[in-house]
N, C-alpha and C positions, 0 to 999 in steps of 0.2 A: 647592414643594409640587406633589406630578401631582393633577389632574383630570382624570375621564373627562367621555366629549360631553355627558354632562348636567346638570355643574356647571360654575360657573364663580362667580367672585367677585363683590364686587358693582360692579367695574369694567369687566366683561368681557360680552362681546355673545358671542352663540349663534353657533357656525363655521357654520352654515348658509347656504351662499352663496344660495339663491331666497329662504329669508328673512331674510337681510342686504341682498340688493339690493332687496327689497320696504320694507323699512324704512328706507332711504336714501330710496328713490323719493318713498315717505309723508314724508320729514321735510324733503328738498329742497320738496316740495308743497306743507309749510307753513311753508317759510322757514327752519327750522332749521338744524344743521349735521348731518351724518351723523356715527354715531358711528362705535368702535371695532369693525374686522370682519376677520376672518380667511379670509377670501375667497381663493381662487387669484383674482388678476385687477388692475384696478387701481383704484385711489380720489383722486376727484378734488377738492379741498379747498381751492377760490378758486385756482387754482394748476394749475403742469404737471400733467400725470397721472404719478402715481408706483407703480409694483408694492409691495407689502406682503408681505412675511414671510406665513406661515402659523402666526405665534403670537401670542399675545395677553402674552404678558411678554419682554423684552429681556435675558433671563439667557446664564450663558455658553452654554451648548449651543446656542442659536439665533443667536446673532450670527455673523455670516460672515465678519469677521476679515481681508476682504478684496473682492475685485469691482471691477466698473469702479463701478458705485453708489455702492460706500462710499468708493471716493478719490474722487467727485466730491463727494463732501460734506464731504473734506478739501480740494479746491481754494476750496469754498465758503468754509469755515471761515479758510483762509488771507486773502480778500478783506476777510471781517468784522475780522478784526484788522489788516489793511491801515488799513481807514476807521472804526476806533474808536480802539484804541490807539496805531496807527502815526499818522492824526491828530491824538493827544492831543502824542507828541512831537517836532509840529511847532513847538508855542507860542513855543519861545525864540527862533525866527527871528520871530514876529509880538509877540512880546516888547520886543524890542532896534527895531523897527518904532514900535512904540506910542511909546515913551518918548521917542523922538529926531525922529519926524517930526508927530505928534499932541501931543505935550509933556507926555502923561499920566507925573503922580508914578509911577516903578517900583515900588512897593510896591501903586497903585490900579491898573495893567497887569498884575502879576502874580494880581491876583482876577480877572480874567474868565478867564486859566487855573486858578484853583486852580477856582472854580467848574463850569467845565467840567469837569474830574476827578473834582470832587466826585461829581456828576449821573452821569459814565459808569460811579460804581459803585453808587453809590445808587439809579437805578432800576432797579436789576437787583432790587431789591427788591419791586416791584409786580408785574415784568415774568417772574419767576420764578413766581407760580403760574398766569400766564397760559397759563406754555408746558405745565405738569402739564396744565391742563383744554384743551387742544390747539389752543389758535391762535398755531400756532409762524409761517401762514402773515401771519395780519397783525400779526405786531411787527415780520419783517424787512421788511414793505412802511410799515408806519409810520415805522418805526428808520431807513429810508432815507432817508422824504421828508422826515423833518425834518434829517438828515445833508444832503442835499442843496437842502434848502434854507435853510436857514441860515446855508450856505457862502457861497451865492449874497446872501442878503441882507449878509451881512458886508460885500461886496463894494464895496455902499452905503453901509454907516456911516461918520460922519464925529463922533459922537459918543459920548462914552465909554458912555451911558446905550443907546444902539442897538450898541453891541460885547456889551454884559451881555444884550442880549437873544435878538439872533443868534448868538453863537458860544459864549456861554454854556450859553443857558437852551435856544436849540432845539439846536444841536449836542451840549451835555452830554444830554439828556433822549431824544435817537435814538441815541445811542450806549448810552446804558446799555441801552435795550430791544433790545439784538441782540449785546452783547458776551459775553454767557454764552451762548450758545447756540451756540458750535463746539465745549467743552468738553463738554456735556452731550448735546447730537445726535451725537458721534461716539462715544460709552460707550455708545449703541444697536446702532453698527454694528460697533465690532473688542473685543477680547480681549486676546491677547500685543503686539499693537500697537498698542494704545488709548497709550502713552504716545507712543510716534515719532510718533503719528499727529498727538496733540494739539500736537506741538514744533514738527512739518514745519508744521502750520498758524499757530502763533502767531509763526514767523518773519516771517508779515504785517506785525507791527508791528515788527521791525526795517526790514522792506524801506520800509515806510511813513514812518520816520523817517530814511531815507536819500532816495529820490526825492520825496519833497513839500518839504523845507527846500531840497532843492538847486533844484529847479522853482521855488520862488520868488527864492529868491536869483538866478537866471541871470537869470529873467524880466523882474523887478519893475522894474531899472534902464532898463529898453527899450522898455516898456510899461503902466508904471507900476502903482499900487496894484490900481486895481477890475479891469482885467481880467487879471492876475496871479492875482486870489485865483477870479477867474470859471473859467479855463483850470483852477485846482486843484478847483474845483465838478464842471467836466465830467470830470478823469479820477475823483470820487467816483462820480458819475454810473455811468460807463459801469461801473466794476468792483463798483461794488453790483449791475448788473443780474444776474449767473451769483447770487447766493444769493437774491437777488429771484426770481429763475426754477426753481433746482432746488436751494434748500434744503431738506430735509425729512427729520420723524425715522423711524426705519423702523418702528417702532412709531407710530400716531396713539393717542391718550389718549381715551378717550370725553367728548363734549362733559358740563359737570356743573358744579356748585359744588366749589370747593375751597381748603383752608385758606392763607391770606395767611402764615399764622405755622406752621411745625412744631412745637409745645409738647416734644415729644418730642426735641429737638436740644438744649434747657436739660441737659436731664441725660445726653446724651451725652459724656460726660466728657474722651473722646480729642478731641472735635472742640471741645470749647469752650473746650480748653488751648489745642490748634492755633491756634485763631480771633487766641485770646489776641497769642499770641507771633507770628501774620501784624501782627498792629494794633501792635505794638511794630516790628515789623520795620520794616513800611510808612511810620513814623515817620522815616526814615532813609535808606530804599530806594531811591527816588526823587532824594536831594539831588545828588548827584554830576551827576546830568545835567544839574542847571538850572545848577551851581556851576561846573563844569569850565572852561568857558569864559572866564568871566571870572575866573577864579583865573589863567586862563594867558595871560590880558593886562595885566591888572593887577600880574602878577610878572614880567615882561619874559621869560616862558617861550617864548611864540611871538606872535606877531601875530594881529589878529582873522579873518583871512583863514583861516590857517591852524586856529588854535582854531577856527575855524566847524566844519572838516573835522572836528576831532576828535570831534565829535559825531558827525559820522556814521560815523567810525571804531566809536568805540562803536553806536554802531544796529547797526553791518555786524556785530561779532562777537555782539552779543544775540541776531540773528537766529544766524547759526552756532552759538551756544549754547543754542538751543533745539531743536536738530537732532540733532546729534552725541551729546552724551550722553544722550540717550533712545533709545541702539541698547543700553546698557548698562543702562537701566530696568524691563527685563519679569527683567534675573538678579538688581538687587541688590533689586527692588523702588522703588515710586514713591518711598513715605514714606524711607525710606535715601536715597536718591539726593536727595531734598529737603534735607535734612540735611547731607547732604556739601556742596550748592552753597551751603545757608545759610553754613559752616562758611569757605566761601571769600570769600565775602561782604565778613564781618567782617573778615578778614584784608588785603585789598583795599583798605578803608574806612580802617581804621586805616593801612596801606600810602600813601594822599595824604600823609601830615603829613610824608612823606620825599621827593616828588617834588618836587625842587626844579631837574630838566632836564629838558628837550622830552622824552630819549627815555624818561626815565623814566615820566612825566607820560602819556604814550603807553602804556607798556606798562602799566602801572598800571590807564588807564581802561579799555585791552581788555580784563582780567582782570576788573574791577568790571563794563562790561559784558556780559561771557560768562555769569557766574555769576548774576547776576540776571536774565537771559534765562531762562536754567534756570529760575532760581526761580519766577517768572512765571509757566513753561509749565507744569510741574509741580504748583503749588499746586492750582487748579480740580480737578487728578487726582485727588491725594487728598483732597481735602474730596468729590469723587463717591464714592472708594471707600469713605470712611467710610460713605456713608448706606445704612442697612438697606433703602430700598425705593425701588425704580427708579422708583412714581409719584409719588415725593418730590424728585426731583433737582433739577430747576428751581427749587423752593419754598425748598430748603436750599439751594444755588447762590446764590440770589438774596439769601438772608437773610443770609447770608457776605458777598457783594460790601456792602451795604446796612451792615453793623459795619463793616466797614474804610473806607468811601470818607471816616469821621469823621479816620481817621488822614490819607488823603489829603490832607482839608482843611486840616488842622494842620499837615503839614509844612513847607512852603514857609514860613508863616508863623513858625514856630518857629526854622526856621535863618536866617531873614531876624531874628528876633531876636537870636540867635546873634552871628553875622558882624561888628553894629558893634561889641561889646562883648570876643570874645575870636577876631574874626579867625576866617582859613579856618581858624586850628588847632583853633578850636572848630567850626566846621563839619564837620570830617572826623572828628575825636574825637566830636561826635553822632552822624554815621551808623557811626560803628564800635562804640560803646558801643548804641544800639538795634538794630540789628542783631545784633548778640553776645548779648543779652538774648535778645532775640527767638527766634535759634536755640538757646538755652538752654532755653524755652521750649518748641519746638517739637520739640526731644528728649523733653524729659517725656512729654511727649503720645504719642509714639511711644513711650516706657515703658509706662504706662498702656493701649495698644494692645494691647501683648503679653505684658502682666502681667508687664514685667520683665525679659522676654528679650534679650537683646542681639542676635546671631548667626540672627538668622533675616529672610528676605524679608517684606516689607509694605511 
């Protein structure tokens, strides 16, 4: 909708830069925060000093699509998923730690990571309308210091009760408040490369699941436990500082009240299919990476040395998978292109129950992890492009993450039920079977989208 200079919505502050700067001065005066201004100039917001845009809404015509600005807030967005998700799949090296040097049962080792998971999706649920009413700058300063410290308390624990509380409760709860915000801060700044953009950055979490499990495996034998996991606190440390520093959305939100819940998302019908068939997915998504490895010791496939790497084999191609084909995402479209990697997914999943050689076992889980890197990266895209109103993104974003971190919980534990009963074969037959549902699922939705259409981009 255009507006001339003398309207504006009722989220929108008057372009008048002497009285925009007058009413920051007045609101810095009385403690407040400054709101939303359109000012040639810059706005300083607990934080660097950042230039603004000359609009008051982040539609396409305004976004720049490019700049040295907006890749810095793709380098940013890369670190964030470094020390969230690339953190999250570290676990199975402090997994296989727990159980064999600490003596904890692997079923009570495996809840301070499912917990963790839980948490990095579920507060995205609080943490989402904070970012609509605009304190994007203290979640990533919050998001941090309990990322990095909690690292560091870990470091300490020697009891199962102090692992739940450090690497659980404080590192789940600063992860989830900063892990949606490279998806949602970079749909401010590009356009045709809002999808490469959000891939190149979520490749963090593959890079992060290669260098942190290998850091402490090299380390930990030399130096033992606390300063092993200390040394992985400081490099959280040091690579949270560039989004600590110059994360920031190019739009700021006027400070305000603003809704926890979007009521208006219940009846959006494409996104509640989507949501649906992500929480079926997710059920499934996940298992291959915790399972791989000791599927391929346990079957005299490779050695634990060896299985170690495979993991990060997989990490390496997830990140390459979230890169590569989003150069092909602005032709087929996000939602298509989500579709196609679900589609490969399943294929992949079902594909384990035949891997019964190294090199199979191998190609098998680069192909599971490629496509689920995609999926990964992509998903947050289209659940942004579905929402009708750009000062809703955060609030949906977060109410998305906050459904599914319920499947996250389940998982582990499901397949762990699984396993003693009908074996990896039922293991890999779950994640092929949820997954296949899933992306069944999330075609509807994409039906529904376009009332039907096959052949067209979305």
């Amino acid at each position: 909708m255009t507006m001339d200079s003398k309207q504006h919505s009722p989220d929108e502050v008057d372009t008048s830069s002497t009285n925009a700067t007058d009413r920051d001065s007045t609101a810095l005066h009385k403690g407040s925060r400054p709101t939303e201004t359109e000012f040639s100039g810059v706005l300083r917001n607990n934080g660097p000093a950042v230039e603004l845009e000359k609009t008051s809404q982040p539609d396409q015509a305004t976004r720049p699509n490019g700049g040295w600005k907006a890749w810095l807030q793709v380098a940013c967005g890369f670190f964030l998923y470094f020390n969230t998700y690339g953190l999250i799949n570290t676990f199975g090296i402090y997994q296989n730690y727990y159980t064999t040097e600490f003596q904890f049962d692997p079923s009570r080792a495996s809840l301070i990571g499912g917990i963790q998971t839980f948490l990095l999706f579920f507060a995205s649920g609080a943490a989402g309308p904070l970012y609509d009413a605009g304190y994007t700058r203290s979640l990533v300063i919050a998001g941090s210091i309990f990322i990095v410290l909690g690292t560091m308390m870990q470091s300490l624990c020697t009891q199962y009760w102090q692992f739940i509380l450090a690497q659980s409760l404080c590192i789940g709860l600063g992860g989830g408040l900063i892990s949606f915000l490279t998806p949602t801060i970079l749909s401010t700044y590009f356009t045709s490369l809002y999808p490469l953009t959000v891939g190149i950055a979520g490749s963090g979490t593959g890079i992060g699941g290669i260098i942190l499990p290998i850091t402490f495996r090299e380390l930990q034998p030399k130096i033992g436990f606390p300063w092993t996991v200390r040394i992985i606190g400081f490099i959280l440390l040091v690579t949270l500082l560039l989004p600590v520093l110059f994360l920031q959305p190019r739009i700021t939100p006027s400070a305000g009240r603003r809704r926890i819940i979007d009521t208006t998302a219940f009846t959006d019908w494409p996104l509640v299919i989507l949501l649906i068939g992500n929480f079926i997915y997710l059920l499934g998504g996940f298992t291959p990476f915790f399972y791989v490895q000791v599927y391929a010791v346990e079957n005299n496939i490779a050695d634990a040395n060896l299985s170690f790497y495979m993991i990060a084999v997989m990490n390496a191609v997830s990140a390459i998978g979230r890169i590569l084909p989003n150069f092909l995402s602005p032709y087929t479209g996000p939602f298509n292109m989500l579709i196609i990697t679900s589609v490969l997914t399943f294929i992949f999943a079902f594909a384990f129950e035949g891997a019964k050689s190294l090199a199979s076992l191998i190609i098998i889980s680069m192909g599971f992890g490629g496509a689920t890197g995609l999926f990964f990266a992509l998903q947050p895209v289209v659940v942004i492009g579905l929402c009708p109103n750009p000062k809703l993104v955060g609030t949906r974003v977060g109410m998305a993450f906050c459904f599914l971190s319920f499947a996250v919980l389940a998982s582990n534990p499901i397949a762990g039920a699984i396993q003693p009963v009908g074996g990896y074969s039922g293991v890999w037959i779950w994640t092929g079977v949820t997954t296949a549902v899933g992306t069944a699922l999330m075609f509807v939705a994409r039906l529904v989208k376009t009332n039907g259409v096959l052949l067209t981009k979305v």
